[in-house]
N, C-alpha and C positions, 0 to 999 in steps of 0.2 A: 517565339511569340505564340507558334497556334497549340503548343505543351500547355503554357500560361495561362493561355487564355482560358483552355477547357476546364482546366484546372482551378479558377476562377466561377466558372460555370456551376461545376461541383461542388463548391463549396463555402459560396458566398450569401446564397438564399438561403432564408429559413425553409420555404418549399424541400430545395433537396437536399439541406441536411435532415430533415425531417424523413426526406422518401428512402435515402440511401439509410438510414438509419433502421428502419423499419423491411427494408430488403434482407440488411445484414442478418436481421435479428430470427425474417424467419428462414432465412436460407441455411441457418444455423440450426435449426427446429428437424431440415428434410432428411432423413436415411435412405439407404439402402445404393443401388444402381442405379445415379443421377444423371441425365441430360440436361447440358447448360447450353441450350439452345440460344445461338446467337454471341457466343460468350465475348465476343470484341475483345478488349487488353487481359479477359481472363479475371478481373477483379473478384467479380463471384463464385469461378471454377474454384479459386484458390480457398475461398471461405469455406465452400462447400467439405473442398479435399480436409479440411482443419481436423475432421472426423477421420480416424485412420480408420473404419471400419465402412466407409464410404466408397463407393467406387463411383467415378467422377468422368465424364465423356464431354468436353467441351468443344464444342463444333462453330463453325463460323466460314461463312464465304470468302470471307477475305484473309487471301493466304498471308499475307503482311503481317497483319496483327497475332494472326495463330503463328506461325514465327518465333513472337515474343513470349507466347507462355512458357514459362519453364514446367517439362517435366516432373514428374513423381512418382513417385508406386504406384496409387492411387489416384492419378490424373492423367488420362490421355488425352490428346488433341488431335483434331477433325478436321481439314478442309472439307467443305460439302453444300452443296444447294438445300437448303432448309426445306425449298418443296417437293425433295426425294430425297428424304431420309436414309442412308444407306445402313437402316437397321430391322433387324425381323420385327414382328409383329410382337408385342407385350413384351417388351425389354426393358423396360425400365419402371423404378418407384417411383421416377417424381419425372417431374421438366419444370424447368428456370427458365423463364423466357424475360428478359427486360429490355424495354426500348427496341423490340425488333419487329413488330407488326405493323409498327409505321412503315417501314423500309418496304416492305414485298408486296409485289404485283396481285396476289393471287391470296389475300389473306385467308381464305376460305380451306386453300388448299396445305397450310401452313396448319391451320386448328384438326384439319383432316390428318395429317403426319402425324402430329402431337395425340392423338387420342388413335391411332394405331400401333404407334408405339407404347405405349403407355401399356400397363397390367392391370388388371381389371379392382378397380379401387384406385388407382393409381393416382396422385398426388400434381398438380399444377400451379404453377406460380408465373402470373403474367399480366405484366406491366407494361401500362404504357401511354405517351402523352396526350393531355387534352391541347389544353391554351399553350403550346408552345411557338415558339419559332421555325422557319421552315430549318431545318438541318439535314446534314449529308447530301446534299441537294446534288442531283435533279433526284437522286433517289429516297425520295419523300412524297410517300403519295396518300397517308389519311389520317387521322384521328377518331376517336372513339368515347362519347361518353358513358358514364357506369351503367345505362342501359342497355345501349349500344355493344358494347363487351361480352357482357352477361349475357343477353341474346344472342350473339355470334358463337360463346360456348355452350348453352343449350343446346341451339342449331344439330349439334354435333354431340350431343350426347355428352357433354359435360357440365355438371353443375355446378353452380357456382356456391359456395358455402359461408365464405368472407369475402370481402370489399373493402379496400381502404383506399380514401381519394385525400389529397390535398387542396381542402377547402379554402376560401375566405379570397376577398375581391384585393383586396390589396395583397394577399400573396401572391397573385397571379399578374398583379400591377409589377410588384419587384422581382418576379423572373425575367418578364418580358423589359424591363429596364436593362436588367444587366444584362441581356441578350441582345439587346441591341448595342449595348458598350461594346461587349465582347466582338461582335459584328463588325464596327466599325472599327476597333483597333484592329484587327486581320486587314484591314486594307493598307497595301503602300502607304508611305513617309508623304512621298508626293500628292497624292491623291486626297489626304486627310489634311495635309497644311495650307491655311490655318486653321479656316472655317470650321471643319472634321473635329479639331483638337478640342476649341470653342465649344464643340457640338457638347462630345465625349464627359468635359466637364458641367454643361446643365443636366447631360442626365445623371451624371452623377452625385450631384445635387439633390432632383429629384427624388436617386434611389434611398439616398441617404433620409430624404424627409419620411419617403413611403415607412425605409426599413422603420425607423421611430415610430411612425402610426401604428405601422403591424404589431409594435410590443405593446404601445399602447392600448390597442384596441385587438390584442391578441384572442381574450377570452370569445368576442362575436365572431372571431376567422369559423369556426366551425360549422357555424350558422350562414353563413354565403355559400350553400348547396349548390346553386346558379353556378358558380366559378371554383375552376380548380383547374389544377397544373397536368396531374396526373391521375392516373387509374389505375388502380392494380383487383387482381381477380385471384381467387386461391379454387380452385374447381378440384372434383373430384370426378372421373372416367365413372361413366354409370354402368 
């Protein structure tokens, strides 16, 4: 069920097939000695690696999921604390970061890592949510809007050069729909019958009306600047 569910999560919004669509596209763009900082199941290590002239270091805290990447020429895997990088100083073209500055304690210390490993011009991609749901919980501790971000990589000597957010009020109405679906089908059989079940199908109801408004009123999504899902940053090491 918690496969499905994520998995649901993934790719039942127009929000994230929009966000994951636009990751792929530039992650596919980065060269050189990559750090995919935070890589979780490795989804982007592996896009990255797609380039055999890439060399690809995919790191992550949690040994479980590093585990599951499969090796390659071109892809090694990391267990490692993100806020002590276990790499010299300017080692790398680029860093991948998605969805992991939510997670850590010390984000400050997390953008300090990243623009000391990094090579002077060096290449950033880092993403991450606004209006989401609390997730991986208790280890969820902030959000950030594209000011908010922007500012944190200045702070540090990195600038920001693109922005791309997932705008429009009802895209942000139909993540948090099916986040709350997703939410409550993870609970016990018990726990959710009836009421739960009852619940599950008004908001799916709901999401169903939103998703139709969203197409219908897709072209003003871009214009609801107030609201969005996610944030992503593409900086350059000054």
């Amino acid at each position: 069920m918690k496969t499905f569910t994520m998995k649901l999560t993934k790719n039942l919004t127009i929000s994230q097939i929009k966000n994951r669509r636009f990751l792929k596209k530039e992650a596919r763009k980065m060269r050189g000695i990559i750090l995919d900082l935070g890589c979780g199941d490795g989804e982007y290590s592996e896009i990255l690696a797609q380039n055999p002239h890439n060399h690809i270091i995919a790191l992550d805290a949690n040994k479980n999921l590093c585990q599951r990447i499969p090796h390659k020429n071109n892809l090694k895997v990391v267990h490692s604390d993100a806020h002590n990088l276990p790499f010299k100083n300017n080692s790398f073209d680029a860093v991948f970061c998605n969805t992991v500055l939510e997670h850590v304690k010390e984000p400050n210390q997390i953008i300090k890592e990243i623009k000391r490993v990094l090579k002077p011009q060096g290449k950033l991609l880092i993403s991450i949510p606004f209006l989401q749901e609390i997730h991986s919980d208790p280890d969820d501790y902030q959000r950030y809007t594209p000011e908010g971000l922007r500012n944190l990589l200045n702070k540090h000597k990195i600038q920001t050069i693109r922005q791309h957010c997932d705008y429009g009020a009802l895209n942000t109405i139909e993540y948090l729909l099916l986040g709350s679906i997703v939410w409550r089908l993870r609970l016990p059989f018990k726990k959710n019958f009836p009421e739960g079940y009852l619940y599950v199908l008004y908001l799916a109801l709901l999401l169903s009306v939103t998703k139709i408004s969203h197409i219908l009123f897709y072209p003003l999504q871009k214009r609801d600047q107030h609201f969005l899902t996610q944030v992503t940053c593409i900086g350059i090491k000054k």
